[in-house]
C-alpha positions as CSV (number, residue, x, y, z in Angstrom):
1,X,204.0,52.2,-3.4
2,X,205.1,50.9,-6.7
3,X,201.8,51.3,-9.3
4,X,202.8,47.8,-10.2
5,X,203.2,46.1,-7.4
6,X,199.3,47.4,-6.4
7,X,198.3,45.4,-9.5
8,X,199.8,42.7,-8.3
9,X,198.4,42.6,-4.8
10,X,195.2,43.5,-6.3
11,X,195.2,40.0,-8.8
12,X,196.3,38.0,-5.7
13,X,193.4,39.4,-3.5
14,X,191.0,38.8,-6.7
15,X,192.5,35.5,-6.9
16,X,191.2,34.4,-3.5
17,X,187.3,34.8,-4.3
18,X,186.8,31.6,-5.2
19,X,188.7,29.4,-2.5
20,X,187.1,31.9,0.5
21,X,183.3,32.1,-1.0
22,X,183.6,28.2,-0.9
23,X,185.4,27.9,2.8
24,X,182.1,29.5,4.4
25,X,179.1,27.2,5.1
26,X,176.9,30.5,4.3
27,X,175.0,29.9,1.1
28,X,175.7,31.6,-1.8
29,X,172.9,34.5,-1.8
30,X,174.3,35.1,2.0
31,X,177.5,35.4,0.6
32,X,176.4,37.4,-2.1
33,X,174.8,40.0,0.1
34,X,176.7,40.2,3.1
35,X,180.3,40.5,0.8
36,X,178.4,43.6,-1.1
37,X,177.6,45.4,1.8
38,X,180.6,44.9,3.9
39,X,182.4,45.9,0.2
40,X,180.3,48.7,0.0
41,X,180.7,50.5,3.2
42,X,184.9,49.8,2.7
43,X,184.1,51.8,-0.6
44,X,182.1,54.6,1.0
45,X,184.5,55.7,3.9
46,X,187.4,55.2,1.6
47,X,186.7,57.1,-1.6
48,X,184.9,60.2,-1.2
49,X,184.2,59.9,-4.9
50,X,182.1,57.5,-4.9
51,X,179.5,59.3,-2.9
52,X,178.0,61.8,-5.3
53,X,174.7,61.2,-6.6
54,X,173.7,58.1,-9.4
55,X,172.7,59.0,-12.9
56,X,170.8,57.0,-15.0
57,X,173.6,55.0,-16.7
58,X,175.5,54.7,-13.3
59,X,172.3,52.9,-12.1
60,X,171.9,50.9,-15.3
61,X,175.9,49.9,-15.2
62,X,175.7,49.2,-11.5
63,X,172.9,46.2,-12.2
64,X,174.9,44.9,-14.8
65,X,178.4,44.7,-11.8
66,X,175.4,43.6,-9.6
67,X,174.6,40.6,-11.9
68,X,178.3,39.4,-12.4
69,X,178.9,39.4,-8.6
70,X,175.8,37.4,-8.0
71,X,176.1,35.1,-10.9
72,X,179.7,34.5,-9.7
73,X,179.1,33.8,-6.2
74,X,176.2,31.4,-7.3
75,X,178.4,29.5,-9.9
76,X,181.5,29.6,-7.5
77,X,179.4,27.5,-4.9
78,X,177.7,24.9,-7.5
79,X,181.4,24.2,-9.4
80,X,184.9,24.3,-9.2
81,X,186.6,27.7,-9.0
82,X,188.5,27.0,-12.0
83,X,185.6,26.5,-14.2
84,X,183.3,29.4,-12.6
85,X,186.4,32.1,-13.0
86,X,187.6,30.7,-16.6
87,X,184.0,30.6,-17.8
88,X,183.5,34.4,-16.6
89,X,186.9,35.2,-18.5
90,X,185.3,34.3,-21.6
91,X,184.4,38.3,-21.3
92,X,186.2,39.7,-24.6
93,X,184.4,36.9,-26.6
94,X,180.7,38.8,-25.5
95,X,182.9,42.0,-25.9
96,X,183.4,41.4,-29.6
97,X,179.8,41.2,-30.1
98,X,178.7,43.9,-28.0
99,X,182.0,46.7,-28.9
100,X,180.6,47.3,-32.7
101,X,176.7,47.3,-31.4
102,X,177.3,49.8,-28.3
103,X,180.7,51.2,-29.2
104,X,180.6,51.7,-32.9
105,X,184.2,49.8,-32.9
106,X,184.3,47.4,-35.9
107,X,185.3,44.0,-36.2
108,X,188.5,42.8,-37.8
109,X,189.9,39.9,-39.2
110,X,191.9,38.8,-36.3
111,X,188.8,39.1,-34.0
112,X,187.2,36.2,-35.9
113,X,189.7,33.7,-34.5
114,X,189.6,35.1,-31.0
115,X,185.7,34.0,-31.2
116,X,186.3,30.6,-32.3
117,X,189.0,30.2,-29.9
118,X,187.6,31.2,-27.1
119,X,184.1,29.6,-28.5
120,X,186.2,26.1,-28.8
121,X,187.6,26.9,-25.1
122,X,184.5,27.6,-23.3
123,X,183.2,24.8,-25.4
124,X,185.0,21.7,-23.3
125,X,183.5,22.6,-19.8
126,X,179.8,21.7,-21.4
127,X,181.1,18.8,-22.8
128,X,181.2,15.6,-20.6
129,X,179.8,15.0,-17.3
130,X,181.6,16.6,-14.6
131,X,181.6,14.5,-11.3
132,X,179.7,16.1,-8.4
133,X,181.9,16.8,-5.4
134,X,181.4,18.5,-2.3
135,X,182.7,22.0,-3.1
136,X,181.3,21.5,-6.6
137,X,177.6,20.0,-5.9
138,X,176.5,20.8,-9.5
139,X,179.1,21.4,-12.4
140,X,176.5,21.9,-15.3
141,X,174.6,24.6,-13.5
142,X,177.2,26.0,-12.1
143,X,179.0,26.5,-15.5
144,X,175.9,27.8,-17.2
145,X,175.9,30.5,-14.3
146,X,179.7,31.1,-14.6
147,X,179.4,31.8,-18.5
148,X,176.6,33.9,-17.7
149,X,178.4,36.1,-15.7
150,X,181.2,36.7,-18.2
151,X,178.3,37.8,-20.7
152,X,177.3,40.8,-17.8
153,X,180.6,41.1,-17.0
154,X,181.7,42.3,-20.9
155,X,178.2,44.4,-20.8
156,X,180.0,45.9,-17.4
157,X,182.9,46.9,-19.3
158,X,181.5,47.9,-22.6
159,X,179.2,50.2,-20.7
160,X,181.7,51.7,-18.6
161,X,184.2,52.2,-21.6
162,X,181.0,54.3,-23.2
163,X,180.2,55.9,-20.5
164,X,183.7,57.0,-19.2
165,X,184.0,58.8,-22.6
166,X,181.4,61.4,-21.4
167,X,182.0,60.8,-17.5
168,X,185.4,59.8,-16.2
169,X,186.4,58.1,-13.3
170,X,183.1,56.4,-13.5
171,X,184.6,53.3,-12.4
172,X,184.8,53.4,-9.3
173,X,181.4,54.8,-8.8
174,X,179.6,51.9,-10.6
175,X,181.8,49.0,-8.5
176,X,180.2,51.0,-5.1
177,X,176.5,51.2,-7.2
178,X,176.8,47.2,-8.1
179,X,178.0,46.3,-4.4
180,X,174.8,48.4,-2.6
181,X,172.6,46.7,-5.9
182,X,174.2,43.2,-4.7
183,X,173.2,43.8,-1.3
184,X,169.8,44.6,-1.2
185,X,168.8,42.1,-4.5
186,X,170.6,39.1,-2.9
187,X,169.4,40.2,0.8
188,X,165.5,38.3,0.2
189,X,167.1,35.1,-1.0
190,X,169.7,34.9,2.0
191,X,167.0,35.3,4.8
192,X,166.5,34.0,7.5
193,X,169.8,34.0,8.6
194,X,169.6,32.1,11.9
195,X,173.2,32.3,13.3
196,X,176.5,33.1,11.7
197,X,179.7,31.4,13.1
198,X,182.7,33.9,13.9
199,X,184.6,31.8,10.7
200,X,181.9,32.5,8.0
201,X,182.2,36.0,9.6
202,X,185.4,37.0,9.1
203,X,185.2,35.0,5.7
204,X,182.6,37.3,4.7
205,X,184.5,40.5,6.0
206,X,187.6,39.2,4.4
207,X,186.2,38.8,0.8
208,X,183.6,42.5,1.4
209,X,186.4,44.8,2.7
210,X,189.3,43.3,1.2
211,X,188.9,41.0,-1.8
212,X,186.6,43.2,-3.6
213,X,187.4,46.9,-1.6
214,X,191.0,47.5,-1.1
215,X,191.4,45.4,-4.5
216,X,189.2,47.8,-6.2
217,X,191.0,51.1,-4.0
218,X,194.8,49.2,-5.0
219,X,193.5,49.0,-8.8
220,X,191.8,52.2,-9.4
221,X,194.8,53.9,-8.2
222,X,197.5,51.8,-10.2
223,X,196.1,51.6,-13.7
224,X,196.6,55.8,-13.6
225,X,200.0,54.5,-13.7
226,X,200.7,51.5,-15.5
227,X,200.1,50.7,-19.7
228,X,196.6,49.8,-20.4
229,X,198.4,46.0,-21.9
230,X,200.6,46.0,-19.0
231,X,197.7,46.0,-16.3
232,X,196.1,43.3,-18.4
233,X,198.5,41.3,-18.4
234,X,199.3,41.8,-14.6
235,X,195.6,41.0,-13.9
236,X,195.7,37.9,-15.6
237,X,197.2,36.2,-12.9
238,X,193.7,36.2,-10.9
239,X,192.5,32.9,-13.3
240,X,196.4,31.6,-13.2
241,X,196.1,31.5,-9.3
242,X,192.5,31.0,-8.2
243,X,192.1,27.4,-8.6
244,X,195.3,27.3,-7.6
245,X,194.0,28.5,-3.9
246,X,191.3,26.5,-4.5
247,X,193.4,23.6,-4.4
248,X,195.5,24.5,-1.5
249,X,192.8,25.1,0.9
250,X,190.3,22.9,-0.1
251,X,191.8,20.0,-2.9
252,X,189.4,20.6,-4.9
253,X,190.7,19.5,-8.0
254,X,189.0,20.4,-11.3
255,X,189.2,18.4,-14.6
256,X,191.4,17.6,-17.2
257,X,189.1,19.5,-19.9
258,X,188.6,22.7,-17.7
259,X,192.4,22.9,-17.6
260,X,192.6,22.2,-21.2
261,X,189.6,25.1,-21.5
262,X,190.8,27.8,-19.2
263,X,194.4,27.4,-20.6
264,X,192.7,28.3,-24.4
265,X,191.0,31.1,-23.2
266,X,193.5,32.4,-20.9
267,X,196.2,32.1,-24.0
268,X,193.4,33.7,-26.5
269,X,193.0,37.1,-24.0
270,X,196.3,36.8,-23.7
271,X,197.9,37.2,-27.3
272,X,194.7,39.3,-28.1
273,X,195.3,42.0,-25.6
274,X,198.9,41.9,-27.0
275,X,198.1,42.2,-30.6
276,X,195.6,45.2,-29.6
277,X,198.5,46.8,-27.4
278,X,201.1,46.0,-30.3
279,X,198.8,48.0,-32.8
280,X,198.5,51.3,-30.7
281,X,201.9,53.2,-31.2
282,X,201.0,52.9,-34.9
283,X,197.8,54.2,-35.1
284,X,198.6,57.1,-32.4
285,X,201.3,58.5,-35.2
286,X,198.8,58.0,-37.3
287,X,196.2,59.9,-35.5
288,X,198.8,62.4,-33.8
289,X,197.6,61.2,-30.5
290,X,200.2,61.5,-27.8
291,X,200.6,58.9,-25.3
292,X,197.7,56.6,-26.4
293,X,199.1,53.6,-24.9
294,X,198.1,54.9,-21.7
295,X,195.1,53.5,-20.0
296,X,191.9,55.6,-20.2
């Protein structure tokens, strides 16, 4: 199948996280739990690779996925699923901190206004009071847990980016690591489980063995395949469409100021992965490095 084309199924199946972990009357540490370990065992029979033995900075990488997932999940069910997935794309703004302190990659000019961009973005969903709804109980909390999560999730990246340098396809490995992490932290806070209908059930398996999964199988074997800015770009249509789903399935409608947030950071990533992308043919003739547009 097209490389591309997997990229986009796997942003659509991302996409749906936030719509399905609120359609399920499971709360959130059940849904945290139960979606790691159906995720896991998808990972386990479907990628041999991922069954070799942890090192040290798998384990230490895997807590850091294992975070984001729960913080996610826990932010998803408190607000809307526009604020809890534009608040965790707020990512590269902890990933310009954290690149020149664990990467050794410097700052530059045009880095400065990504921060304040995405600083005044993420800045209008904590300013305000958000109305409490039923698939949003409690916005503040919610979006403290959301922004959270983008700050593990840009440790999650800058620690794989460091670590695939000495191990690659390392990846794939820490996703199936976070996933078993996710399971067994999240597994005390989500019992008892007294009963579980058949529609939080195949909610559950859904978003385990298919939104994060076969999303994760689709994406680890496109991006071999497709320009580092290209897949970036593809992806970005996970925040573009999950309130949208949100909306379909459940009306939930989030505010004027999210909108106006998510739409400044998703425009900031946006011309910033460009610019980066932009400035890579030039520096590989100046480096003699063939073919460093490709993604690592």
């Amino acid at each position: 199948m097209n490389p591309r084309l997997l990229l986009i199924i796997t942003a659509i199946l991302f996409s749906t996280g936030g719509a399905a972990i609120k359609f399920n009357s499971l709360t959130a540490w059940q849904v945290a739990s139960f979606r790691s370990l159906t995720a896991a065992i998808v990972l386990w029979l479907a990628l041999p690779s991922v069954r070799r033995a942890w090192t040290v900075r798998i384990l230490i990488l895997g807590c850091a996925y294992a975070a984001t997932l729960i913080l996610f999940v826990l932010a998803t069910k408190l607000t809307t699923a526009a604020n809890a997935i534009f608040l965790q794309a707020t990512a590269p703004l902890h990933l310009l901190f954290i690149g020149p302190l664990l990467l050794k990659e410097p700052l530059r000019r045009s880095d400065w206004l990504v921060m304040a961009a995405m600083a005044a973005g993420m800045s209008l969903f904590f300013i305000g009071n958000e109305t409490a709804v039923d698939t949003a109980p409690n916005p503040p909390l919610g979006n403290l847990l959301a922004a959270l999560s983008g700050l593990t999730w840009a440790i999650t990246i800058a620690g794989l980016r460091w670590h695939e340098r000495r191990e690659p396809n390392a990846g794939i490995t820490t996703a199936f690591a976070g996933n078993l992490i996710t399971f067994a932290v999240a597994l005390g806070p989500a019992l008892p489980v007294t009963a579980i209908s058949l529609q939080n059930g195949l909610v559950v398996t859904y978003l385990g063995a298919f939104q994060v999964a076969l999303a994760y199988v689709l994406m680890s074997r496109a991006v071999r395949h497709v320009p580092a800015f290209e897949s970036a770009a593809i992806l970005l249509v996970e925040p573009a469409l999950n309130p949208i789903w949100a909306w379909l399935v459940l009306g939930e409608r989030p505010s004027l100021l999210a909108i106006a947030g998510g739409s400044i950071i998703l425009l900031t990533s946006a011309i910033h992965t460009m610019g980066l992308w932009l400035k890579l043919p030039a520096q590989s003739a100046k480096r003699g490095v063939p073919g460093a547009t490709a993604p690592e």
